[in-house]
Every structure is written in structure tokens, then in C-alpha cells.
N, CA and C atoms as a LAMMPS dump frame, in Angstrom:
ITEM: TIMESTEP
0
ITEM: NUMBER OF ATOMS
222
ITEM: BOX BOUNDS ff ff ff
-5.0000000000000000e+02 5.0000000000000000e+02
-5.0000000000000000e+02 5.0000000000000000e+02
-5.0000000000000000e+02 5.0000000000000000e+02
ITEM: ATOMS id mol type element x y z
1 1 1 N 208.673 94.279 -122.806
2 1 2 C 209.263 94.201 -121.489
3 1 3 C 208.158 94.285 -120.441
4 2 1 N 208.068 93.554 -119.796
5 2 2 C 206.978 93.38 -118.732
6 2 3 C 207.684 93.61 -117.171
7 3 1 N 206.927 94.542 -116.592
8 3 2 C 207.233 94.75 -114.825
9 3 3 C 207.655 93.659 -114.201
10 4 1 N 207.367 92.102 -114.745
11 4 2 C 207.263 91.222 -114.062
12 4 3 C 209.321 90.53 -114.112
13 5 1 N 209.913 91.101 -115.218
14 5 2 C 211.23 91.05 -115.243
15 5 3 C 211.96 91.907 -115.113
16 6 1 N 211.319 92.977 -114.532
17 6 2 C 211.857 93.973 -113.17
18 6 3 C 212.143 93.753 -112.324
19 7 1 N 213.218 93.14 -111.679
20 7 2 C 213.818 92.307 -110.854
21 7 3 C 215.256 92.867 -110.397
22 8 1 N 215.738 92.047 -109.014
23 8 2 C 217.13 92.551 -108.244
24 8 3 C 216.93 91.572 -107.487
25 9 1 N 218.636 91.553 -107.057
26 9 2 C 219.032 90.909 -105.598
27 9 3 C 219.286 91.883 -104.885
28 10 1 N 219.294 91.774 -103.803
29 10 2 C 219.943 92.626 -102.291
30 10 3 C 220.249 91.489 -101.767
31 11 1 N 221.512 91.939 -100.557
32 11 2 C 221.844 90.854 -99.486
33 11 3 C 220.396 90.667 -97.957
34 12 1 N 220.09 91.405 -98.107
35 12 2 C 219.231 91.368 -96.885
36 12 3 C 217.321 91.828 -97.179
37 13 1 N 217.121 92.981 -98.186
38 13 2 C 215.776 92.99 -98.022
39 13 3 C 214.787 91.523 -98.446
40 14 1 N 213.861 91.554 -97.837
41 14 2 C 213.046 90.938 -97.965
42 14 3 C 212.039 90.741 -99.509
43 15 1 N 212.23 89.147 -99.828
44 15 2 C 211.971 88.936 -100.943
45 15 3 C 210.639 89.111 -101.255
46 16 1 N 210.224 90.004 -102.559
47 16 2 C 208.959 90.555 -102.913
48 16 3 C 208.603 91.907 -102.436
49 17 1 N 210.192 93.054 -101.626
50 17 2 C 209.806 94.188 -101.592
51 17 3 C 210.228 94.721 -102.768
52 18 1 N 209.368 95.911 -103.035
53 18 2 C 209.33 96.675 -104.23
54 18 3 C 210.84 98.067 -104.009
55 19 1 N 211.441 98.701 -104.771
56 19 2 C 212.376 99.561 -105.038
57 19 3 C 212.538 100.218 -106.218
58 20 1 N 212.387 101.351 -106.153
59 20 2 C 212.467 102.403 -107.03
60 20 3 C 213.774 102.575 -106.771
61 21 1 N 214.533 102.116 -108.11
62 21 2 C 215.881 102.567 -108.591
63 21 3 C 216.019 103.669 -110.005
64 22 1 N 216.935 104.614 -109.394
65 22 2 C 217.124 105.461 -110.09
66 22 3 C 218.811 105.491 -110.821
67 23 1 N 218.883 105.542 -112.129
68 23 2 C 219.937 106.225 -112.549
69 23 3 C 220.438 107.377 -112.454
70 24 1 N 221.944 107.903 -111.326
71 24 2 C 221.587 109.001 -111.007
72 24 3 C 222.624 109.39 -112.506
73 25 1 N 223.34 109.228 -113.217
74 25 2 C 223.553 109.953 -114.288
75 25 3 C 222.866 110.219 -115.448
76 26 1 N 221.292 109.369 -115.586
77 26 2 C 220.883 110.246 -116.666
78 26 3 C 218.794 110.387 -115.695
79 27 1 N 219.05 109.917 -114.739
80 27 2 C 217.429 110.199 -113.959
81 27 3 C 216.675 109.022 -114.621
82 28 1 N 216.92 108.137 -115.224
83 28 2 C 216.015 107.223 -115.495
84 28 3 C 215.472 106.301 -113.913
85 29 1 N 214.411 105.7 -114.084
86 29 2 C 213.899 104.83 -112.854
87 29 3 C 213.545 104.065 -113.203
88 30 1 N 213.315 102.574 -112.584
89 30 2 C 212.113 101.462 -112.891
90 30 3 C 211.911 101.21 -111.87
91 31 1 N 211.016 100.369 -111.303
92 31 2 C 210.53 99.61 -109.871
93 31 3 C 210.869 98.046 -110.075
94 32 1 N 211.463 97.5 -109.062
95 32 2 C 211.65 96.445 -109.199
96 32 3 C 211.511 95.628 -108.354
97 33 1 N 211.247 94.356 -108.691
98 33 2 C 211.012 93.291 -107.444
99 33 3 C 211.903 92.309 -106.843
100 34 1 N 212.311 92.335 -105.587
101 34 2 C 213.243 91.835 -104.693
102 34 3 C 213.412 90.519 -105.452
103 35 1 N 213.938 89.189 -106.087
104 35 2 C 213.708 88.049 -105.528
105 35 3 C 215.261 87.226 -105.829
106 36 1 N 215.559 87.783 -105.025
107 36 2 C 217.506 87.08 -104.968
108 36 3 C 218.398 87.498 -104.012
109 37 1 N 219.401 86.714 -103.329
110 37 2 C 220.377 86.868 -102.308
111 37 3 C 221.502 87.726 -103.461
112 38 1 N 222.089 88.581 -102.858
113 38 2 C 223.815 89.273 -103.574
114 38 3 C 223.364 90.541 -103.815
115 39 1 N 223.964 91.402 -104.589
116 39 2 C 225.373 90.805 -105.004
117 39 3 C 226.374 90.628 -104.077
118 40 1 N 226.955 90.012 -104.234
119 40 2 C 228.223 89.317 -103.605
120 40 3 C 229.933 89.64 -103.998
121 41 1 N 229.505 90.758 -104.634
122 41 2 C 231.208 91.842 -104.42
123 41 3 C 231.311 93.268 -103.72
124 42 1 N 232.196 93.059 -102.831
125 42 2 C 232.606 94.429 -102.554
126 42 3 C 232.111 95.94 -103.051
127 43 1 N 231.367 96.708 -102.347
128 43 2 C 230.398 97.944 -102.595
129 43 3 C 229.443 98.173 -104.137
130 44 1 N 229.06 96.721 -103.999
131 44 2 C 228.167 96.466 -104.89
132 44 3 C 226.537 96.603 -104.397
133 45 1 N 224.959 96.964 -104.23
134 45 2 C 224.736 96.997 -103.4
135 45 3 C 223.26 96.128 -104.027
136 46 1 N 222.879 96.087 -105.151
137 46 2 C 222.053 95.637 -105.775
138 46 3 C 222.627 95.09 -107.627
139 47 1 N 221.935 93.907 -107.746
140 47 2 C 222.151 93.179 -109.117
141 47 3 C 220.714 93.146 -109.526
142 48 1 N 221.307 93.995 -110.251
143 48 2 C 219.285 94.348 -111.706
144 48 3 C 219.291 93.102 -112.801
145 49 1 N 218.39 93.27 -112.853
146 49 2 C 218.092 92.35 -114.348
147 49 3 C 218.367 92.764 -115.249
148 50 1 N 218.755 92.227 -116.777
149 50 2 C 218.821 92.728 -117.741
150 50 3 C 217.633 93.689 -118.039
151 51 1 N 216.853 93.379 -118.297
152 51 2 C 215.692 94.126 -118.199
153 51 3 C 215.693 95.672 -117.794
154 52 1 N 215.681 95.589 -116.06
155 52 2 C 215.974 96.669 -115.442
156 52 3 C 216.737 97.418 -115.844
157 53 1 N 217.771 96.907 -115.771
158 53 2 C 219.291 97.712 -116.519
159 53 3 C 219.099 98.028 -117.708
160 54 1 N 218.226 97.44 -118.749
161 54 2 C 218.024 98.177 -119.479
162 54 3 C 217.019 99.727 -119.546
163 55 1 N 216.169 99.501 -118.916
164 55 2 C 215.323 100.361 -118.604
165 55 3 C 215.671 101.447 -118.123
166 56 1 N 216.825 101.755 -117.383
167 56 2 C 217.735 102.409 -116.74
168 56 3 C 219.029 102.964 -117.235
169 57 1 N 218.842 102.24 -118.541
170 57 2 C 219.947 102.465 -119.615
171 57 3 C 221.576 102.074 -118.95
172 58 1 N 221.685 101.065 -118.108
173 58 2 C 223.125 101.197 -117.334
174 58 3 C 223.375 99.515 -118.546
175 59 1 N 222.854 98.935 -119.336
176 59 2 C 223.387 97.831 -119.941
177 59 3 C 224.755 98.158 -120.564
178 60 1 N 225.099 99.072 -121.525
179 60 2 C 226.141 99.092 -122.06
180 60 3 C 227.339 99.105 -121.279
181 61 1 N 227.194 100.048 -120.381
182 61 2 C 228.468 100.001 -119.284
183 61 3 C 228.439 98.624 -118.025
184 62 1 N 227.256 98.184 -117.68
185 62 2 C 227.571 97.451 -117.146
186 62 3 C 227.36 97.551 -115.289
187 63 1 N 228.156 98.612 -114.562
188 63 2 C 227.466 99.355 -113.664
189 63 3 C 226.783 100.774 -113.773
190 64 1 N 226.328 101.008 -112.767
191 64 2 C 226.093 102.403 -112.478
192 64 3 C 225.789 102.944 -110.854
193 65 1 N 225.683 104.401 -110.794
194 65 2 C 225.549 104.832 -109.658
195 65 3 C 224.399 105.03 -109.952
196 66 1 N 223.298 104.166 -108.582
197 66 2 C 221.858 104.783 -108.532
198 66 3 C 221.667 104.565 -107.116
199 67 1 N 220.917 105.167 -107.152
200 67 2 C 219.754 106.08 -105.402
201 67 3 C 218.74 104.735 -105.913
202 68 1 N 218.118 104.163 -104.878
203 68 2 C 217.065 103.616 -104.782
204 68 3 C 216.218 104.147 -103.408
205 69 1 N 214.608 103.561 -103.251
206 69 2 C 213.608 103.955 -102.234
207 69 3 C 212.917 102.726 -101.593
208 70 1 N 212.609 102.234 -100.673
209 70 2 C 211.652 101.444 -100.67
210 70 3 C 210.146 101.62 -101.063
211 71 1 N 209.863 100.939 -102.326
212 71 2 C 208.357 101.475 -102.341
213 71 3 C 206.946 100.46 -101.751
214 72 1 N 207.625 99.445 -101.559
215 72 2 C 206.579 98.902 -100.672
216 72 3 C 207.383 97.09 -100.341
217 73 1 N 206.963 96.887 -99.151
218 73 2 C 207.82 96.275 -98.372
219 73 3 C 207.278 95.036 -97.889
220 74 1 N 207.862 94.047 -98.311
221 74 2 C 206.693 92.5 -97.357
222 74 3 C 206.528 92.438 -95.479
């Protein structure tokens, strides 16, 4: 698994800022890189990559509740 498929959409940040997302039910994190418009449902607020989500362990279920940070910003 490479950083480089550490990836998300947001509706608005700017593509190629960095975010530290956290799983807040088991504390896992990865950093990931902006490069996509959405998600595009209702109090949805970010779409991870498989990858990510795995890393974060939220694949099996599908969502999760996580805290993210900006860690560095275009």
C-alpha cells in the first residue's frame, strides 16, 4: 500500500491538500490526499479510498465516524 493511494474527495477543499483522518472508534489515522469533488450524499463529509479505509479499518462496515485536520494545504 503506498501513500500515493491515500486519497479522498471533499466538496470544497482544495485539490492536493493533505488531511489527517482519524477513526474515532478504534484511533486509527492515515494522511491523505485531496483529489476529487463529493461526496455527494447528505452528512457525508469525505469519500476515502479503498486503501485509506482500509488503513483506518472502516472497509468492512463501510462508513465511519472520523475527526480529520488539515495537514498541509495548496
Amino acid at each position: 500500500m503506498s501513500s500515493g493511494n491515500f486519497t479522498a474527495a471533499h466538496r470544497s477543499l482544495a485539490f492536493g491538500t493533505r488531511l489527517k483522518v482519524t477513526n474515532r472508534h478504534n484511533g486509527r489515522s492515515v494522511v491523505v490526499r485531496i483529489n476529487d469533488r463529493g461526496p455527494f450524499i447528505r452528512g457525508r463529509v469525505l469519500d476515502l479510498s479503498r486503501a485509506a479505509a482500509q488503513g483506518i479499518g472502516m472497509v468492512a462496515s463501510g462508513t465511519a465516524s472520523v475527526c480529520y485536520d488539515v495537514v498541509a494545504s495548496k
